[in-house]
C-alpha positions in Angstrom: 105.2 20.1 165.2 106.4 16.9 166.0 109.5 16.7 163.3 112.5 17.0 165.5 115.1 15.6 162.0 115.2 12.7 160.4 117.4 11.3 163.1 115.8 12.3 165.9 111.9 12.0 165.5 110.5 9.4 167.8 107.6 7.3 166.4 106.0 5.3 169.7 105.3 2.1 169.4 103.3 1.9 172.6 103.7 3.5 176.7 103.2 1.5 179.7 103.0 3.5 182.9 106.1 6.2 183.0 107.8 4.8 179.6 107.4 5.0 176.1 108.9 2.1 173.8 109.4 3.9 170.2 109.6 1.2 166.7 113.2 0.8 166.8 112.7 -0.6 170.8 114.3 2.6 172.8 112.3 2.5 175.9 112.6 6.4 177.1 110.8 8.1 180.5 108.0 10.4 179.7 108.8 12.7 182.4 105.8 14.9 181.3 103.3 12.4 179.9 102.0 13.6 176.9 102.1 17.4 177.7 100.3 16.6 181.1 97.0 14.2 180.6 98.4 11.0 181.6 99.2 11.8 185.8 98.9 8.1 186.2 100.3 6.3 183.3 100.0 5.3 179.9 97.9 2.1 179.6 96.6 2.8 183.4 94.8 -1.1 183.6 91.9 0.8 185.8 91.2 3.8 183.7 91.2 1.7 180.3 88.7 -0.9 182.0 86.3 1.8 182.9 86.8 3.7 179.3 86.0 -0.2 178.3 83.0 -0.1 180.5 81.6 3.7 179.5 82.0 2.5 175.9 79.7 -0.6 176.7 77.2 2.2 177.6 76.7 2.8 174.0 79.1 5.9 172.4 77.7 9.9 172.4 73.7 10.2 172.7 74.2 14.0 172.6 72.1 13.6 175.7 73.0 13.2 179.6 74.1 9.8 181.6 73.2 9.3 184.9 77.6 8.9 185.1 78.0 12.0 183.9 75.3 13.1 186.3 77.4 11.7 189.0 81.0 12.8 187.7 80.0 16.4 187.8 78.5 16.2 191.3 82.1 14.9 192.3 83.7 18.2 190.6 81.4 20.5 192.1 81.9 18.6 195.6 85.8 19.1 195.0 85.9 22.5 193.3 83.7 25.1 195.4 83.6 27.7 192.3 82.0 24.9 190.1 78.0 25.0 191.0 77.6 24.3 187.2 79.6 21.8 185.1 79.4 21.4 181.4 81.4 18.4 179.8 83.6 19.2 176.6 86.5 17.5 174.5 89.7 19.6 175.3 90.8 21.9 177.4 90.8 24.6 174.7 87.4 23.8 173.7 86.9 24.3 177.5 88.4 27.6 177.4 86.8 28.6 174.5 83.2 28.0 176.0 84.6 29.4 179.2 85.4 32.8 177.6 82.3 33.0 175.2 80.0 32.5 178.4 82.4 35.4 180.4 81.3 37.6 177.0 77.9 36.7 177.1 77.4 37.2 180.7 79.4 40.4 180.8 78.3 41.9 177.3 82.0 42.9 176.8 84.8 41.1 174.5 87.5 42.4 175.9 89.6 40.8 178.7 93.2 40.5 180.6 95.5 37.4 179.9 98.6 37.2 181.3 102.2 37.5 180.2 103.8 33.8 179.7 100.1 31.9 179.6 99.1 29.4 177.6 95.1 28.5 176.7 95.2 26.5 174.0 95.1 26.8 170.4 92.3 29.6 169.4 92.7 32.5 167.5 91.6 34.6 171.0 94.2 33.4 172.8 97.2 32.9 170.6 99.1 36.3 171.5 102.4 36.7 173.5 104.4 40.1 174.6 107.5 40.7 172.7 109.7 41.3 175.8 113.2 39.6 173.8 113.7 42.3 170.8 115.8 44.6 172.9 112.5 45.7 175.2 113.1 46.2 179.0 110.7 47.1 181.7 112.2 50.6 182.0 111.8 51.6 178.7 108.6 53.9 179.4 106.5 51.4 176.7 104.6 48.2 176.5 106.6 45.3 175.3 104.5 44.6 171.3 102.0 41.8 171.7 102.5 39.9 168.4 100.4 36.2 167.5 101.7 32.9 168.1 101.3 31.5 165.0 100.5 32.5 161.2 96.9 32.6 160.3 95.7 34.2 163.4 93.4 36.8 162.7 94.8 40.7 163.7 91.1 41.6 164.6 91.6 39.6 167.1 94.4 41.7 169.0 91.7 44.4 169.7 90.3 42.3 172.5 92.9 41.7 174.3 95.0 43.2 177.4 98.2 41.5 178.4 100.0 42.3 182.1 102.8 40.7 184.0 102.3 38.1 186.8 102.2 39.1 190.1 102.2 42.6 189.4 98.3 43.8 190.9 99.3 47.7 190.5 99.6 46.7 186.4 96.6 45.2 186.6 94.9 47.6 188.1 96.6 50.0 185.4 95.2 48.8 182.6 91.3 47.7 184.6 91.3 51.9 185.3 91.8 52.3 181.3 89.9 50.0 180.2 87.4 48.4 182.7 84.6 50.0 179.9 85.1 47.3 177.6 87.1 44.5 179.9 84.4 41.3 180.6 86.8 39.2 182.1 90.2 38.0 183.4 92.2 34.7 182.1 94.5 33.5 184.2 97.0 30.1 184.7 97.8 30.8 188.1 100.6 28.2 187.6 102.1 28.4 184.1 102.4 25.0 182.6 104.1 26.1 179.1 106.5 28.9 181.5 108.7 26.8 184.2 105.7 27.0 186.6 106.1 30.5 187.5 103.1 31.1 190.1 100.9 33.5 191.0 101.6 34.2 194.8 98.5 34.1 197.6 98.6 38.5 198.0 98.4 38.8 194.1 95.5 36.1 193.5 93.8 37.7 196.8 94.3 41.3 194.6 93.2 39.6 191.2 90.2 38.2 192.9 89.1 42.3 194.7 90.2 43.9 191.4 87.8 42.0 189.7 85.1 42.0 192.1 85.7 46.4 192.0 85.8 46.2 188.2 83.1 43.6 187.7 85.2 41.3 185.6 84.5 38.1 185.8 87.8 35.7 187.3 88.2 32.7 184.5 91.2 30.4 186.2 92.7 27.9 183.7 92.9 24.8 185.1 93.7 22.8 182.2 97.1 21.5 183.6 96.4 22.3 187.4 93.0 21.1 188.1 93.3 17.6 190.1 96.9 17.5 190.3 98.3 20.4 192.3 95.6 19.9 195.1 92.5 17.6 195.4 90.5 20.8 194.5 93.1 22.1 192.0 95.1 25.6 192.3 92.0 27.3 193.6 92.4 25.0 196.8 96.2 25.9 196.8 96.2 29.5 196.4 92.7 30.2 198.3 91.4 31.5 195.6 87.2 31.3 194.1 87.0 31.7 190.3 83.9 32.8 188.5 84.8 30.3 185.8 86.8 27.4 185.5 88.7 25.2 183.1 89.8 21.5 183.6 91.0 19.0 181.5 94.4 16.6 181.4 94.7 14.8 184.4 91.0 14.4 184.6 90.6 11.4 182.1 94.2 9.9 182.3 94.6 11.1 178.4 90.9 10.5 177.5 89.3 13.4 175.7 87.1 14.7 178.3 87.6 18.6 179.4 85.2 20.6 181.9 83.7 24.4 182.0 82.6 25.2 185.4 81.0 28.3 186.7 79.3 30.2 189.8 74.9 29.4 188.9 
């Protein structure tokens, strides 16, 4: 994953703000910071004093802090969708739990992703539409949905629905079809992995009354958005309420800390 040739592999030897230094002394700009974590730096002097601080505290109790307490009052405060927050380790763990609890609380496995998302690295989500092996929209057929990777199990395709951004009338398409066995909706609303296409405010508006009509539940992946785009993520920037939500990067400046939030 990381083997670019033998002459062309980077090993770091350590990052200070913006830059990374590798072991033969290149200093390069990280213009995307480890895939997104670290908004304010590597090394950040204030975030590694406080990590210094939380580790004082005495490591994972499996049980609550009065911090954590306090950390998820300031993401419900900023994020009006998140009346509950649960704490977690990645953003795909996030997602994971975000989707189990859409299952559990809809009773359905089923749900919509969109084309060009990305949500981690879980069997559930690891599917893309074939739309470069000769396919074009008017052909009259779906473009194939194949896995991202080998290992990924085909029982998994049967859950899931793929549609286009920005297209509600698709949507609506395949929640007419399938609504019977559809719990829930996954959506990146600004694709990290896919140049940033974004959703625009009339389809979120749409995603957000299709689901309401259809009773799916609205999980928006905020992985790579949340905290960065807007001081309450893309919700805040599109107008937009989820039923679920996903944050992780940018909240601990490259820490492992993730979030699952949710309406009560």
């Amino acid at each position: 994953f990381r083997y670019w040739g033998d002459d062309k592999t980077i090993y770091v030897k350590e990052g200070r703000g913006a830059r990374l230094t590798d072991i033969d002394g290149n200093q390069y700009i990280d213009y995307r910071l480890g895939y997104g974590p670290a908004i304010l730096g590597y090394a950040n002097p204030e975030v590694d004093e406080a990590a210094r601080k939380g580790m004082e505290v005495g490591g994972v109790f499996a049980l609550a802090t009065e911090r954590e307490y306090s950390v998820a009052c300031q993401i419900s405060e900023m994020v009006p969708a998140a009346e509950l927050v649960r704490f977690s380790n990645s953003g795909t763990e996030a997602v994971m739990a975000a989707l189990r609890i859409a299952r559990a609380s809809s009773g359905k496995d089923g749900f919509v992703m969109i084309e060009g998302g990305y949500h981690g690295v879980f069997d559930s989500v690891l599917w893309y539409s074939e739309v470069e092996d000769g396919w074009t929209p008017d052909s009259g057929e779906e473009p194939g949905v194949l896995p991202y990777s080998a290992g990924v199990p085909e029982s998994t395709r049967q859950h899931i629905h793929m549609v286009p951004m920005n297209n509600a009338e698709k949507l609506e398409d395949v929640l007419r079809k399938h609504g019977d066995k559809i719990g829930s909706l996954l959506i990146e609303p600004m694709m990290g992995n896919c140049c940033s296409i974004t959703a625009t405010l009339e389809y979120m508006q749409s995603v957000r009354e299709l689901c309401d009509r259809y009773n799916v539940l609205l999980i928006i992946d905020e992985v790579k958005t949340g905290f960065r785009v807007a001081r309450g993520g893309v919700q805040e920037l599109l107008g937009v309420k989820a039923d679920l939500c996903t944050f992780a990067k940018a909240v601990a400046n490259g820490y492992p800390i993730a979030v699952v939030c949710g309406r009560e």
